[in-house]
ROVEX-99877 format. One record per atom (N, C-alpha, C): residue number from 1; residue in one letter; atom name; x, y, z. Coordinates in steps of 0.02 Angstrom, whole numbers, padded with zeros to 5 digits. Example, Ala and Ser with C-alpha at 12.3 -4.5 7.8 and 13.67 -1.06 7.14 Angstrom:
REM ROVEX-99877
+-----+---+----+--------+--------+--------+
|   k | r |  a |      x |      y |      z |
+-----+---+----+--------+--------+--------+
|   1 | A |  N |  00660 | -00284 |  00390 |
|   1 | A | CA |  00615 | -00225 |  00390 |
|   1 | A |  C |  00660 | -00165 |  00390 |
|   2 | S |  N |  00642 | -00112 |  00354 |
|   2 | S | CA |  00684 | -00053 |  00357 |
|   2 | S |  C |  00645 |  00002 |  00394 |
+-----+---+----+--------+--------+--------+
REM end
This chain:
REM ROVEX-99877
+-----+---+----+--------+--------+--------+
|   k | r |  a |      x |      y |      z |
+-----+---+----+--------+--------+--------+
|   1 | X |  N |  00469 | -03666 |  05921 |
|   1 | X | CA |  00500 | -03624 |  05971 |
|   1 | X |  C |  00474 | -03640 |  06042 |
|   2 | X |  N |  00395 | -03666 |  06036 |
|   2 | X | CA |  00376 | -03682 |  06139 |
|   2 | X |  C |  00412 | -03721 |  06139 |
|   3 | X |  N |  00455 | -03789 |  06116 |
|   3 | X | CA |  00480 | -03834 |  06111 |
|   3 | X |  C |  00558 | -03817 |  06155 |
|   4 | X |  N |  00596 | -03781 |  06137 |
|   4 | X | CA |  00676 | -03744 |  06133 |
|   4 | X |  C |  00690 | -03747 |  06192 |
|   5 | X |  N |  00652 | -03743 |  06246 |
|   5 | X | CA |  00671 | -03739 |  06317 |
|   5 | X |  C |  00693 | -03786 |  06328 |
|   6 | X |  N |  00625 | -03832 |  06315 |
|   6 | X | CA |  00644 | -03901 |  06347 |
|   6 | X |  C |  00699 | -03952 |  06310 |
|   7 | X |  N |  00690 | -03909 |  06268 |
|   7 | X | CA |  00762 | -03963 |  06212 |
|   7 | X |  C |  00832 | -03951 |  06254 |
|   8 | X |  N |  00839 | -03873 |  06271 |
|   8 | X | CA |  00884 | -03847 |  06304 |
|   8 | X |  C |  00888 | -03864 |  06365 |
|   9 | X |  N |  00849 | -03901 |  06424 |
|   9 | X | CA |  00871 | -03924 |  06461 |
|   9 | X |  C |  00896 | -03983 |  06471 |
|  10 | X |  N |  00853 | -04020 |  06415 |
|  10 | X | CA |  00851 | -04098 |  06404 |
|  10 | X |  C |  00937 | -04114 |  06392 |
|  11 | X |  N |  00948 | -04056 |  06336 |
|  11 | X | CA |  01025 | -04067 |  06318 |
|  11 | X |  C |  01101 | -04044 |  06378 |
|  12 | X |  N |  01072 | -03998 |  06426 |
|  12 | X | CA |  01119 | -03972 |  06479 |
|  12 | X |  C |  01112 | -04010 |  06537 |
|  13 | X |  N |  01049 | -04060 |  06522 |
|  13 | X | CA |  01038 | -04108 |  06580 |
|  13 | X |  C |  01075 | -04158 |  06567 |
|  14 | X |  N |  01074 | -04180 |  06506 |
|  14 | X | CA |  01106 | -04261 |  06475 |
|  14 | X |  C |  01196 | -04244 |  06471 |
|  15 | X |  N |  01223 | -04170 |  06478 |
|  15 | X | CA |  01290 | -04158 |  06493 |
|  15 | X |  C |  01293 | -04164 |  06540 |
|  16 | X |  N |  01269 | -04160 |  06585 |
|  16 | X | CA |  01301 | -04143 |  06666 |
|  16 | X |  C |  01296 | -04218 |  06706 |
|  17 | X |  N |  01218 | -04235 |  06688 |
|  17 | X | CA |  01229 | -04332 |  06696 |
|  17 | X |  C |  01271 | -04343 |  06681 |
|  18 | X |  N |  01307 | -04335 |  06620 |
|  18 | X | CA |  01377 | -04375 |  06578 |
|  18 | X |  C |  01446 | -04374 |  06588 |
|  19 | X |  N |  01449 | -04309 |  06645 |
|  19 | X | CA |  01504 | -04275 |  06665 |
|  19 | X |  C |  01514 | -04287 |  06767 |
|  20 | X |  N |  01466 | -04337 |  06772 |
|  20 | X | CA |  01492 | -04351 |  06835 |
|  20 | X |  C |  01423 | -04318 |  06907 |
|  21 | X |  N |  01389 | -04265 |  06874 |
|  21 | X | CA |  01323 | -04226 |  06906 |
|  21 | X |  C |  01291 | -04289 |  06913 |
|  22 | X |  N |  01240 | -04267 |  06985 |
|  22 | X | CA |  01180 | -04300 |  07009 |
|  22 | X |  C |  01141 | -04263 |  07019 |
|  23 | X |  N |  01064 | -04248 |  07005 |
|  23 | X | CA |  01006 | -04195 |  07013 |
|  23 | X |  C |  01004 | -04206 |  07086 |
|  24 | X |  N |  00985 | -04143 |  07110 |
|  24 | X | CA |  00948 | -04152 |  07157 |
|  24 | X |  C |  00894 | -04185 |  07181 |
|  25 | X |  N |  00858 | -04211 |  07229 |
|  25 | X | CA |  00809 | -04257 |  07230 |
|  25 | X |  C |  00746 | -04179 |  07254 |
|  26 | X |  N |  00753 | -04121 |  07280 |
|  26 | X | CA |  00716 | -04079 |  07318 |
|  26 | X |  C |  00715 | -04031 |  07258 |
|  27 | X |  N |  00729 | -04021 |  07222 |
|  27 | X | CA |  00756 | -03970 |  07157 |
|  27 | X |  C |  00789 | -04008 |  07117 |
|  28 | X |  N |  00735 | -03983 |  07032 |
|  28 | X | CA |  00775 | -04047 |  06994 |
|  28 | X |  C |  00816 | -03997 |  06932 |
|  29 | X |  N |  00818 | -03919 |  06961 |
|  29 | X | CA |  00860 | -03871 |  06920 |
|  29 | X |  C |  00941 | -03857 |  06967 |
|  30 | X |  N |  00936 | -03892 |  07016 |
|  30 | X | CA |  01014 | -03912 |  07072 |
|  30 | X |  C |  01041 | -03974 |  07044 |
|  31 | X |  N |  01113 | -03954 |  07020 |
|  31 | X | CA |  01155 | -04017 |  06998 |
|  31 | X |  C |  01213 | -04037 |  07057 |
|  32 | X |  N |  01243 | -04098 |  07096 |
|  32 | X | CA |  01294 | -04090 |  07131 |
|  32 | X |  C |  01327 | -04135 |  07106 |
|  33 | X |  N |  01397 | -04104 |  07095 |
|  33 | X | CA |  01457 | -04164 |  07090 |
|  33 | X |  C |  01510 | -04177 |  07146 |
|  34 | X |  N |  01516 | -04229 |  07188 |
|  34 | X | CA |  01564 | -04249 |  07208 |
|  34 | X |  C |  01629 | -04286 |  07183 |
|  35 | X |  N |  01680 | -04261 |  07218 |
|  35 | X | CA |  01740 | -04294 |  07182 |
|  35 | X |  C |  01770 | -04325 |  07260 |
|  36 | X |  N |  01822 | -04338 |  07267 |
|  36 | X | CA |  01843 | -04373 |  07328 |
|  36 | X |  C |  01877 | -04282 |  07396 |
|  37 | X |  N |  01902 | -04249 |  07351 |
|  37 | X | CA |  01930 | -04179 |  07398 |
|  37 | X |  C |  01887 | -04132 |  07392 |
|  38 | X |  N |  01823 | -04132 |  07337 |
|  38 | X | CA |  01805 | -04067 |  07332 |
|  38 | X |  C |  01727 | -04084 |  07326 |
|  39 | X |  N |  01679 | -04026 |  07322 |
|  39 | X | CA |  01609 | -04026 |  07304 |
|  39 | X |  C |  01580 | -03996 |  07280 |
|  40 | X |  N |  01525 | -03971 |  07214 |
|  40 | X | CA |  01520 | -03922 |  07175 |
|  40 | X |  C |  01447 | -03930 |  07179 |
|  41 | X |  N |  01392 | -03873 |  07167 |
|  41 | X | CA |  01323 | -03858 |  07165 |
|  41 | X |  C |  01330 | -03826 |  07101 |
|  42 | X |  N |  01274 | -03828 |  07076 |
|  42 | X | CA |  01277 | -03811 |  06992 |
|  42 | X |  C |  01196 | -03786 |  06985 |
|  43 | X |  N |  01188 | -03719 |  06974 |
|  43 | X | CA |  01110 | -03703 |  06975 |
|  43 | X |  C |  01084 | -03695 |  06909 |
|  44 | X |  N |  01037 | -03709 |  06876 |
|  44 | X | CA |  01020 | -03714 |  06806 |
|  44 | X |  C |  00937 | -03666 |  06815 |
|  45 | X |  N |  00964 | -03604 |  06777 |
|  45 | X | CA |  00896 | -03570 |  06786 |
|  45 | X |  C |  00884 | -03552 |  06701 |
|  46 | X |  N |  00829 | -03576 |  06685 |
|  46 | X | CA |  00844 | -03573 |  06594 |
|  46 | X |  C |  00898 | -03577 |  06574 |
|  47 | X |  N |  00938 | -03523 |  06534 |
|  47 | X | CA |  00988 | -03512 |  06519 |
|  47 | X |  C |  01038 | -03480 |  06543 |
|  48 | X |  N |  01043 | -03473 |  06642 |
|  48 | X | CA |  01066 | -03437 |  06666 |
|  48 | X |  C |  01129 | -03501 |  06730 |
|  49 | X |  N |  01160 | -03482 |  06737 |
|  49 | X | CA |  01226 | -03567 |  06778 |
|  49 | X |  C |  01235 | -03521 |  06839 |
|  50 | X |  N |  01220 | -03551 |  06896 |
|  50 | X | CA |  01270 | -03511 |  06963 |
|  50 | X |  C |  01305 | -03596 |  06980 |
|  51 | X |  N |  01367 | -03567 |  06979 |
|  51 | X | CA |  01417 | -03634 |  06996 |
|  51 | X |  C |  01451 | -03622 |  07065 |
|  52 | X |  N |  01456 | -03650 |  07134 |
|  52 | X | CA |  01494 | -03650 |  07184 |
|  52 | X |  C |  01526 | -03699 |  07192 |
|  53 | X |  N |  01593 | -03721 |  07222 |
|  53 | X | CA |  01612 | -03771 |  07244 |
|  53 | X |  C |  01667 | -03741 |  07297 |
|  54 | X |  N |  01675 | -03786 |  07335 |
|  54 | X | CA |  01730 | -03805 |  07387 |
|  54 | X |  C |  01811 | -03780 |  07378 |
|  55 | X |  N |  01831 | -03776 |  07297 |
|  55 | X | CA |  01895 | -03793 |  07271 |
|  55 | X |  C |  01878 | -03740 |  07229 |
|  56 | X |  N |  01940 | -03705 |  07196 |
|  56 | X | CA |  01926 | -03647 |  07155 |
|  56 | X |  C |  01956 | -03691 |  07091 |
|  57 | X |  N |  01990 | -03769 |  07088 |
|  57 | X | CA |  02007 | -03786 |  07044 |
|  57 | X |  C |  01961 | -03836 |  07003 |
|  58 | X |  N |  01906 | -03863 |  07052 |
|  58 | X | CA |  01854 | -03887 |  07027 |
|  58 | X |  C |  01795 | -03865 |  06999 |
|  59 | X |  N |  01780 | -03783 |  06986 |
|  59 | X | CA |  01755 | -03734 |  06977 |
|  59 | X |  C |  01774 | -03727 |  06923 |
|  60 | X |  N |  01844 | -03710 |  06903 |
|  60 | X | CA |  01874 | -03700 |  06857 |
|  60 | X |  C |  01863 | -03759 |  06782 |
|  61 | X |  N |  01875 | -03824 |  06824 |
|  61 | X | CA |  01867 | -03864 |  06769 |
|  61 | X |  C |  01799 | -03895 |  06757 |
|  62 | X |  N |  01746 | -03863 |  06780 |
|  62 | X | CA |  01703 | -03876 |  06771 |
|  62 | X |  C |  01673 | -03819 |  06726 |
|  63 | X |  N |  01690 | -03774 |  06717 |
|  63 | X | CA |  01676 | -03719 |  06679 |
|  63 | X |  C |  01723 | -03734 |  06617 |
|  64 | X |  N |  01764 | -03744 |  06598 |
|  64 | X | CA |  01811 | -03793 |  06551 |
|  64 | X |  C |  01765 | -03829 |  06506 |
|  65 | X |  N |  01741 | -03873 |  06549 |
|  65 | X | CA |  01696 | -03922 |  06525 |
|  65 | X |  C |  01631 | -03908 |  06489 |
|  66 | X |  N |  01608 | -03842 |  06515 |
|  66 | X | CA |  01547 | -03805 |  06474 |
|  66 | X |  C |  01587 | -03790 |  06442 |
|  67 | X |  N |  01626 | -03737 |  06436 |
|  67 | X | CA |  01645 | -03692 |  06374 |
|  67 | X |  C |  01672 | -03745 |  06319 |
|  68 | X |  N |  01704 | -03792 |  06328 |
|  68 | X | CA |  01693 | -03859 |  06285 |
|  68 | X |  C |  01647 | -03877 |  06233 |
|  69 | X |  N |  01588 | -03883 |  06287 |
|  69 | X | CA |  01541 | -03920 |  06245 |
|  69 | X |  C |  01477 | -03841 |  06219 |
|  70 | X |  N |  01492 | -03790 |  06268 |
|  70 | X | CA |  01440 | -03737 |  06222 |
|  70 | X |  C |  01474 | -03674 |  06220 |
|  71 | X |  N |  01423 | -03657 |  06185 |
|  71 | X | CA |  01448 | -03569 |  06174 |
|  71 | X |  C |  01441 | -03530 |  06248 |
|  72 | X |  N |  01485 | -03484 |  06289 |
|  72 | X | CA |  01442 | -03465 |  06341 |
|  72 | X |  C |  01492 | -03427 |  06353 |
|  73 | X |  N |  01471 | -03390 |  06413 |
|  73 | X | CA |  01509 | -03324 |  06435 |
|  73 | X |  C |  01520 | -03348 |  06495 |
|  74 | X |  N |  01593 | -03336 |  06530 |
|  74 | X | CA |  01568 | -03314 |  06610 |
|  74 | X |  C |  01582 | -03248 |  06625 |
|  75 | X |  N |  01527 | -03228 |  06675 |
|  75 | X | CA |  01519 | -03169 |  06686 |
|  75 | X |  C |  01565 | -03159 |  06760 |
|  76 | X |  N |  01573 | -03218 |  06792 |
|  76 | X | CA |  01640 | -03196 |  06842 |
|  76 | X |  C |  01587 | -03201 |  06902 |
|  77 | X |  N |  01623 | -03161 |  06951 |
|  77 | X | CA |  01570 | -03163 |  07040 |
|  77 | X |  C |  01507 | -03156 |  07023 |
|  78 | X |  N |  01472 | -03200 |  07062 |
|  78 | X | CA |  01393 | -03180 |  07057 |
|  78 | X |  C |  01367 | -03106 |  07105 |
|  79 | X |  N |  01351 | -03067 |  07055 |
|  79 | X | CA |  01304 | -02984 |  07099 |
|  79 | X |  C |  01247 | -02987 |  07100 |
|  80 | X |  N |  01205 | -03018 |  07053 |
|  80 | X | CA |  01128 | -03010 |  07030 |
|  80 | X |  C |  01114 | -03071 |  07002 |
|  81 | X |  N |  01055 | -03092 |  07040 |
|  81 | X | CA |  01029 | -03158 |  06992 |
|  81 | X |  C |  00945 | -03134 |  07002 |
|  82 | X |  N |  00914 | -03165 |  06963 |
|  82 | X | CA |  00845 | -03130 |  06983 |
|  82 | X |  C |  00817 | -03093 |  07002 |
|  83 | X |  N |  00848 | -03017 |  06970 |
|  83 | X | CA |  00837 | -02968 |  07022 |
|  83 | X |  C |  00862 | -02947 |  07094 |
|  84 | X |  N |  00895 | -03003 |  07114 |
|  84 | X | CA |  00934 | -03000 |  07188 |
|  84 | X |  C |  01000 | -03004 |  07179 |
|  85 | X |  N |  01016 | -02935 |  07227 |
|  85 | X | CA |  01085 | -02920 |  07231 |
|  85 | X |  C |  01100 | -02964 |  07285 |
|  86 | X |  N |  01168 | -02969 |  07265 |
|  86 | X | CA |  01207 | -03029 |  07301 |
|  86 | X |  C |  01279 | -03025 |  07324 |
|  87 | X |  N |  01278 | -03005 |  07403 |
|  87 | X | CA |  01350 | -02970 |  07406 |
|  87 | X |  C |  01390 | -03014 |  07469 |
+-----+---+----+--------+--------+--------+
REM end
């Protein structure tokens, strides 16, 4: 079980490399994908995703693309992440 984290990132890391993501070089839990019209930030906090982008359709299919490959919820607008409300 100390193990599970890191398996779990290892594996949400080796999707998002695979899917077009580049880590951040300043933060290595910040994913960004560029496409040629749009731009997306992807935040990886354990088991927790804040996704923004530029395009509400690149958002979209990027959430596609998780629910694809895992089990997951979206919870919709971000209000609370860490204890911080977010309005």
């Amino acid at each position: 079980l100390k193990q599970a984290p890191r398996a779990w990132y290892a594996e949400m890391d080796s999707f998002l490399l695979s899917v077009g993501f580049t880590r951040c070089h300043s933060d290595l839990n910040v994913y960004i994908l560029h496409s040629d019209d749009a731009h997306l930030l992807l935040v990886l906090y354990v088991d927790d995703l804040i996704i923004t982008g530029s395009t509400s359709s690149i958002i979209a299919s990027v959430k596609t693309s998780l629910q694809d490959r895992f089990s997951m919820t979206d919870l919709g607008l971000l209000h609370y992440f860490l204890g911080i409300e977010i309005t």
